[in-house]
Structure formats: C-alpha cells, structure tokens
C-alpha angles and dihedrals in degrees: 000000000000114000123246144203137200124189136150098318097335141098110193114191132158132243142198111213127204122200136203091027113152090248144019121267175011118026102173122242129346100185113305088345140089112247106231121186114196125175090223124111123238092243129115093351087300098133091046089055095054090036088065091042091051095054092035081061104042092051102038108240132118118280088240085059078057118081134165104227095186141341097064088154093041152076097234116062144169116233129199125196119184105204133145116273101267090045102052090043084063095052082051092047085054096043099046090053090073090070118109 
C-alpha cells in the first residue's frame, strides 16, 4: 500500500515511474509507491513533466497543485499535491484503492 501523508493542505505520496511504457498510467503499487507508467522518456525532465501532467490529470488539480519534492533524476519520487481538505480526502480515497 503506498504511503501517505497528510499534512496542512497537502498529501505527499511516492511514486515509481516507468518510462517508455506504451501508454500512460496507473499500475497499481511497487512497494510503498504508486506505479506509474508514463510513455515519456527519462530524458531532459521530460518524463517529470509529463509525470506532473499525468497526475494533475488523473486527479483532477491543477498541474501547479502537482510538485515533484525529491527524485527528479530518478525512478522513485516523492510527490506533493496541495489541495482543500475534501479534495485532498478524495486523492487519498483514489490512491488508496491501488492497494491490494
């Protein structure tokens, strides 16, 4: 199950990226992380952009709520999306539902 946490106005989860997949999107769980597969390839931030559009997208916030906190150069990151309350129990509702 990936690991969560809630803080202020902000859910802060990690995820494992894979690029160059034939399409983008959820995997379900690597370890304590959300699989995300993303068609991007991991070259000149291209894959984090597309990375922050994806969840943006698959939220449903806007791509500013969407940051990367740390792994810029890697597979595994830490994202952090700043959201109202409601909002944000409903990302964790979503997230949460990749768990197996």
């Amino acid at each position: 199950m990936p690991s969560l946490q809630k803080k202020n106005n902000e859910l802060t989860f990690k995820v494992f990226v894979q690029p160059r997949s034939s399409k983008n999107q959820v995997a379900g769980c690597y370890g304590d992380a959300l699989k995300i597969k993303l068609t991007a390839p991991p070259v000149d931030g291209e894959a984090n952009k597309m990375c922050i559009n994806y969840l943006a997208k698959f939220f449903s916030v806007p791509k500013s709520a969407v940051e990367i906190v740390s792994g810029q150069t890697g597979r595994s990151k830490l994202i952090r999306i700043t959201a109202e309350s409601p909002v944000l129990e409903k990302l964790e509702e979503k997230i949460k539902s990749f768990s197996i």
